[in-house]
Steps between C-alpha positions, in 0.01 A plus 500: 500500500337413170277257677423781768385739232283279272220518646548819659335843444723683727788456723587618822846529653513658815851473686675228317713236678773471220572759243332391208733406178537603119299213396192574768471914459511428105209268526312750771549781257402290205187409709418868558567593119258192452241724677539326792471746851811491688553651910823562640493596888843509682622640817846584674719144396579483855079545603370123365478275742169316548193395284197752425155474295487759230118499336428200689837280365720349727798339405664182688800549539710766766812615430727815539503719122677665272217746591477619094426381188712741325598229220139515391433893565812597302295327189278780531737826563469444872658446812441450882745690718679370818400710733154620658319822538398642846362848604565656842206747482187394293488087534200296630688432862790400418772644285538252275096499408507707254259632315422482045324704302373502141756574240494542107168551292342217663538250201615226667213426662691407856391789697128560414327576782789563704507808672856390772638138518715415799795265401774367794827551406474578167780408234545752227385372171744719215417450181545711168229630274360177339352449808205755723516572861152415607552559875800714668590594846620826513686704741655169646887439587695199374662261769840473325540876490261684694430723174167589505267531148221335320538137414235273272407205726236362237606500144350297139665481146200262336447189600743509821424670820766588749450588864763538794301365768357166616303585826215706324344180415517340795204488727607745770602765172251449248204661731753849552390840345403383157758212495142310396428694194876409373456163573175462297744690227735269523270202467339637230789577299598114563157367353505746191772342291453303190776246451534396136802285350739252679798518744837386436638206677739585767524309873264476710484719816350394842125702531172452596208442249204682553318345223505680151396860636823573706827289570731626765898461473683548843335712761668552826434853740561568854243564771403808631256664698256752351456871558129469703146588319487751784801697439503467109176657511583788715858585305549768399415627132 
């Protein structure tokens, strides 16, 4: 892990294959207190089952997840659920497309210029007040329970970005309702770190190197098809 980071701006872990340790989500979380830009995306545990590119990285390996890097969230006052969000009435085709909309006072910089992101079974993303809500999806029930409320599905405390969904970055999802604009957030918050100080040793986790912009830990997500241009366009408000 210390390797992995060195050279690293930020750090992406989307889905992890194994839970990561003590030892690892101390030196991510010393990284991020380092100024370095952290992004944790996780789905169901039972949902990871294949490869994906997120902002044009894609890792080499395929395995089924833990789905969450909740050893690395918890760090930061916040956690990924277990189960997924669906809506019966106002979706993009399918019930569990659901829709996100702009939370908070906008400081976190993740949802400017988005007006309604569309995220496929979305994972809760609790967290307590250290941390902002930056994108929620409201009026949305809970798989486990079939409670329905409002549920943050984008959330930042500083350096570390949490978001309980994969598929928006994938081809098919990045080009949905203004799943684009969020991207470009996302990207942007990546790039606008400024890592100072050094990383305590601890061992090394499997990842792939993007060169000393972004290095990606495990990334695994399953495949699904998209809600068409067609019909996205013409839901309803």
């Amino acid at each position: 892990m210390n390797a992995t980071l060195a050279d690293a701006d930020a750090y992406v872990v989307a889905d992890p294959a194994a839970a990561y340790g003590s030892d690892e989500a101390s030196a991510v979380a010393q990284f991020a207190d380092n100024g370095g830009r952290v992004l944790l995306l996780g789905d169901t545990p039972s949902a990871a089952t294949s490869t994906s590119s997120l902002l044009g990285l894609t890792s080499g390996t395929a395995a089924a997840g833990s789905g969450q890097p909740n050893a690395i969230a918890a760090r930061r006052g916040m956690t990924f659920d277990a189960d997924y969000l669906f809506d019966m009435t106002d979706n993009a085709n399918n019930f569990q497309y659901v829709y996100g909309t702009p939370s908070g006072d906008g400081s976190t910089g993740l949802a400017d210029g988005v007006d309604r992101a569309v995220f496929d079974a979305a994972v809760p993303v609790v967290h307590g007040e250290t941390a902002t809500t930056a994108i929620a999806a409201a009026n949305v029930s809970r798989s486990s329970t079939r409670t329905t409320g409002t549920h943050a599905v984008v959330a930042r405390n500083g350096n570390v970005a949490a978001i309980g969904d994969t598929w928006f970055l994938s081809p098919d999802g990045a080009t949905v309702a203004d799943n684009e604009a969020l991207v470009g957030n996302v990207a942007g918050f990546l790039v606008s770190g400024t890592k100072t100080g050094r990383i305590a040793t601890s061992s090394p986790r499997t990842g792939v190197g993007t060169g000393r912009t972004v290095s990606v830990g495990s990334m695994t997500t399953r495949p699904e098809s998209a809600p068409s241009a067609t019909n996205e366009t013409n839901a309803t408000a």
